[in-house]
C-alpha positions in Angstrom: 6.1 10.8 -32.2 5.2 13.7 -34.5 7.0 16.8 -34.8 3.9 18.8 -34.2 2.6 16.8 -30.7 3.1 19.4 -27.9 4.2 18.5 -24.4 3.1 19.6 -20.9 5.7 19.4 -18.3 4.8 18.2 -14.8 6.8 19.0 -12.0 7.3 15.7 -10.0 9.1 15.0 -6.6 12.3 13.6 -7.3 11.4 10.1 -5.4 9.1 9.8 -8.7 12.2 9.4 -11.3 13.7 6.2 -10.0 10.3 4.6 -10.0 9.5 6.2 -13.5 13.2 4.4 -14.7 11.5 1.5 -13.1 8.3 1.2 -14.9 10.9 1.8 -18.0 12.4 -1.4 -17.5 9.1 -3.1 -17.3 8.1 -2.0 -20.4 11.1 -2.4 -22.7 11.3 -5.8 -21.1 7.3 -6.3 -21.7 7.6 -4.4 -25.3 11.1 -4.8 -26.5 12.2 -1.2 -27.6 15.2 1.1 -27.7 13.8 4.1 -26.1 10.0 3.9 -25.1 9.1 7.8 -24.4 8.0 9.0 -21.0 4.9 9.1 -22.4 4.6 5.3 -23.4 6.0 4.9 -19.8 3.0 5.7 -17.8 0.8 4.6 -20.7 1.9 1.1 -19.7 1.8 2.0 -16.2 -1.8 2.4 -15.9 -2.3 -0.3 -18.5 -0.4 -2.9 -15.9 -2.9 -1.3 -12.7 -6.0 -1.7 -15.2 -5.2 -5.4 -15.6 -4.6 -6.0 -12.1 -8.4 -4.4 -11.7 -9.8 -6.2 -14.2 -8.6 -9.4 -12.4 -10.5 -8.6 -8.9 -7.3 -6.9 -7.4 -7.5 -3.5 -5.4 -5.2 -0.8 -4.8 -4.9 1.2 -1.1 -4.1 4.0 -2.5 -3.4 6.3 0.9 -1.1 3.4 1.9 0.5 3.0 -1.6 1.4 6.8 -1.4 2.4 6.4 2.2 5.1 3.9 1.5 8.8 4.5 3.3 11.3 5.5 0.4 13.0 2.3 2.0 10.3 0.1 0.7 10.7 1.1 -3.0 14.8 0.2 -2.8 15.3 4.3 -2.7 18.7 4.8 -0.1 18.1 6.7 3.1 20.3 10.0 1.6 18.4 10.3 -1.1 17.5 13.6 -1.5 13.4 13.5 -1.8 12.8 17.3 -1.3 14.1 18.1 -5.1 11.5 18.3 -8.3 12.4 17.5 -11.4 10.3 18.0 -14.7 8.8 15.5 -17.4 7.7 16.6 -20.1 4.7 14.0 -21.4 2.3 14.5 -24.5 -0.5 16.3 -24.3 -2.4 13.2 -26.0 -2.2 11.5 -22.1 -4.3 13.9 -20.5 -7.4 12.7 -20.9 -5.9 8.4 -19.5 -4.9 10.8 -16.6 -8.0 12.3 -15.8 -10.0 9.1 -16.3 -7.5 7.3 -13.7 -7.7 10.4 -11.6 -11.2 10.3 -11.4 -11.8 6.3 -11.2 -9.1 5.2 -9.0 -7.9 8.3 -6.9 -11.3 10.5 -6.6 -13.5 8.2 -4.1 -10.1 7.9 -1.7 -9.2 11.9 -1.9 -11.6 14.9 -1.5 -10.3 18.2 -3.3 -8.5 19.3 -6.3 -6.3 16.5 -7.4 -3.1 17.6 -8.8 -1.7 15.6 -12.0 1.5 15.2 -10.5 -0.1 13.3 -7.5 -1.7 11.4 -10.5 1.5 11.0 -12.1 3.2 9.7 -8.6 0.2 7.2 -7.7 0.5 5.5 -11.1 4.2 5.1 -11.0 4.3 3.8 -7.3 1.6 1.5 -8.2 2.8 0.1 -11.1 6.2 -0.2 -8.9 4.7 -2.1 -6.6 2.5 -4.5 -9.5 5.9 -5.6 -10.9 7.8 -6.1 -7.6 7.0 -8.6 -4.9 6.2 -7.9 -0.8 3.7 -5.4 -1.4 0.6 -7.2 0.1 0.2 -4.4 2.6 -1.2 -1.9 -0.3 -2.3 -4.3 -3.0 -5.6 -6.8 -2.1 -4.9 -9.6 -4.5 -8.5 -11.4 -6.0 -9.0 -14.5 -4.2 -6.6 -13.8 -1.7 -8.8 -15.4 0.9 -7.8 -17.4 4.8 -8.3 -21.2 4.1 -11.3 -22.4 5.9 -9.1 -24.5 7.9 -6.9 -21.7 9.1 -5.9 -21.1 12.4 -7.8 -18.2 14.3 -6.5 -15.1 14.2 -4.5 -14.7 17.7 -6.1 -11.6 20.1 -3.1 -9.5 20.1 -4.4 -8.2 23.6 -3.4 -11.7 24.8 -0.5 -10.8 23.5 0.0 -7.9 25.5 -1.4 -8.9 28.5 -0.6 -12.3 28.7 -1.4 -12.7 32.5 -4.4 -10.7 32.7 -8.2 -11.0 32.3 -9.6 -9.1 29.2 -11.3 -6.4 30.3 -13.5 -6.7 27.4 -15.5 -9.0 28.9 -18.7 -8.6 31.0 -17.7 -9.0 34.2 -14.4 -7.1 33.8 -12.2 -9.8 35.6 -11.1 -13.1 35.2 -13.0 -15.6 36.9 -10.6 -18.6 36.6 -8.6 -16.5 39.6 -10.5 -17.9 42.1 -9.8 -21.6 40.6 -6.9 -22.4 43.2 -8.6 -20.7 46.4 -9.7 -22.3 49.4 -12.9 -22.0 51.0 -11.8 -19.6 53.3 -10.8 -17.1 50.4 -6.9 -17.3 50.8 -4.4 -19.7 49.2 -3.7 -20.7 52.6 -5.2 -24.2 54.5 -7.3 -23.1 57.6 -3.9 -24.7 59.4 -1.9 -22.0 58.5 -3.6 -18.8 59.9 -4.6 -20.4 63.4 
């Protein structure tokens, strides 16, 4: 880094510095190095979600950003109302805006803030290099086998016992299975 490069400091919810710390590990065990700057960090970051776009894969990015602090490993005490400052080079900005506007712009409407830029990357990345996050990453090819099952009506489920009131004539018509003629479950013997 030059002596000359100046910095712009973001202020970042304090959930984002574990996961930054995070995405450090992945890179110095991707790129072996001492001390890879903040900078290099989420350089990497978005380089890992650009690969897992080039390979078919999507992100949910209201999900992503909607995960429990439980999900990314963070302890129920931790205190997520504190900010804390990085301080990245200016030569980023324009890798953020790009992500900003390709990944994050058709999902939110309004001014996006670079440090909600700063938090979707590092989430994402997060959940790129860690396994059980199927619920906010669509993997390419991820596809139900042909031969599958189908997928169980969870108002079955519910309602285990009763007709599905989805149907046309609003009850079940496999009630009237064990009737007798006269209407009742009861022979003819048994009312006279």
């Amino acid at each position: 880094m030059s002596g000359t490069e100046t910095h712009l400091t973001v202020n970042l919810a304090r959930i984002c510095l574990p996961l930054l710390q995070d995405n450090r590990r992945s890179y110095i065990i991707a790129h072996p190095s001492v001390n890879p700057t903040d900078t290099a960090v989420l350089g990497y970051a978005v380089y890992l979600i650009k690969q897992f776009r080039q390979q078919g894969g999507d992100i949910l990015w209201p999900a992503l950003l909607a995960l429990d602090p439980d999900r990314l490993n963070l302890p129920p005490n931790f205190p997520h109302d504190i900010r804390f400052r990085l301080a990245i080079s200016r030569s980023i900005i324009p890798l953020l805006d790009r992500f900003s506007e390709s990944e994050l712009r058709p999902v939110y409407k309004g001014k996006i803030y670079r440090n909600l830029v700063v938090r979707a990357i590092l989430t994402a990345a997060y959940c790129l290099t860690h396994e059980g996050f199927k619920d906010v990453l669509i993997v390419a090819d991820d596809t139900v086998p042909a031969d599958a099952p189908a997928a169980y009506d969870p108002y079955r489920l519910m309602f285990p016992y009763r007709s599905d009131p989805r149907n046309s004539e609003g009850f079940d018509p496999s009630i009237f299975d064990d009737l007798y003629p006269n209407g009742t479950n009861a022979e003819d013997s048994e009312w006279f």
